[in-house]
N, C-alpha and C positions, 0 to 999 in steps of 0.2 A: 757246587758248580757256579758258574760266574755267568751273569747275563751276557747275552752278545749286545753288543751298541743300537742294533734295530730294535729290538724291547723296550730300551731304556728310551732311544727316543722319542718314542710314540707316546710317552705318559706325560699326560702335561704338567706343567709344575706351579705353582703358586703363584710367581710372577708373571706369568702367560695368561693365569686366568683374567677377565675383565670386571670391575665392578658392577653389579647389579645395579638399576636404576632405582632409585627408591621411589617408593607405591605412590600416588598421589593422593591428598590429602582429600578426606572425604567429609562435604561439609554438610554435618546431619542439621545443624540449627539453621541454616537458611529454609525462609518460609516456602513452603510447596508452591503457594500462589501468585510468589515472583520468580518471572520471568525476565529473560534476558529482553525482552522485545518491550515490556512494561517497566524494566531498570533504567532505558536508555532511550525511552520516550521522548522524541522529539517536538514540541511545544507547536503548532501548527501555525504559521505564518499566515498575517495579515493579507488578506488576497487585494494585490493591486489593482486601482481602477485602470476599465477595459481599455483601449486607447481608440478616438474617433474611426469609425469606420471598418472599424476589424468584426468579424463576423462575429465575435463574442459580446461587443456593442450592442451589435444590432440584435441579437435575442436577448440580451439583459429589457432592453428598451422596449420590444413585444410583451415580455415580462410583465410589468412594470403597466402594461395599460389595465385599465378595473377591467375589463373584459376579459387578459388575456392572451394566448393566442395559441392557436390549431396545432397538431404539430405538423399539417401540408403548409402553415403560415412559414413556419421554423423550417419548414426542408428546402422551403423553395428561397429563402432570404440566404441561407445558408448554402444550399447545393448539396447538403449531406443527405445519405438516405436515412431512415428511422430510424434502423438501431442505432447510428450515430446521434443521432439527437439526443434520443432519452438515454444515452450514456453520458454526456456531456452534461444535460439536466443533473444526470444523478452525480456524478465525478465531481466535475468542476463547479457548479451551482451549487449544490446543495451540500458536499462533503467539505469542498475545499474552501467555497468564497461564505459558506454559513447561511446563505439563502433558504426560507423556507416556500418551497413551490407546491404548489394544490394542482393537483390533476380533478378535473368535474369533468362529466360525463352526462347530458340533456338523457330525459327518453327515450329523444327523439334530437339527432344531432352530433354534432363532431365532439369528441375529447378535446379539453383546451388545458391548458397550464399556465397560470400566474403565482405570480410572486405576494404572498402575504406577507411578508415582514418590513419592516424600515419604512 
């Protein structure tokens, strides 16, 4: 018996198939310990000095006295409230510009923050 033409059509044929993508390459010898974020580590930039009169100024310069200063000293020069201060302390002082700052803390008395380094 001979196929009808609806049969035959429906089988796909050699040229219709598409080629398979081939597997991607599995790289066993790279170390477990590098990372894409530790590959392409970006070298941290020299933090520029603050410029007169910008609020980043004027807490370096609190900083920067032997005493010190409160962080009501830093909200009020600033206008930020707390949490912004000691984010900025910790962010942009201490991570970004390399400042090392000391929080102390009296018995009896207010938390203060200076700069020990340089």
């Amino acid at each position: 018996m001979i196929p009808s033409n609806k049969s035959v059509a429906n089988v796909p044929t050699a040229t219709d198939a598409k080629p398979s993508p081939a597997p991607k390459p599995v790289q066993a010898d790279r170390p477990a310990a590098v990372t894409k974020k530790a590959k392409h580590a970006v070298p941290a930039k020299k933090a520029t000095p603050a410029e007169r009169g910008t609020k980043t100024a004027k807490i370096l310069a609190l900083l920067k006295r032997p005493s010190g200063a409160s962080l009501q000293q830093l909200r009020k020069v600033t206008g930020w409230q707390a949490h912004s201060v000691r984010g900025f302390l910790s962010g942009t002082v201490k991570k970004k510009m390399g400042w090392r700052v000391v929080s102390t803390k009296p018995q009896e008395g207010e938390r203060s923050y200076r700069n020990i380094s340089k």
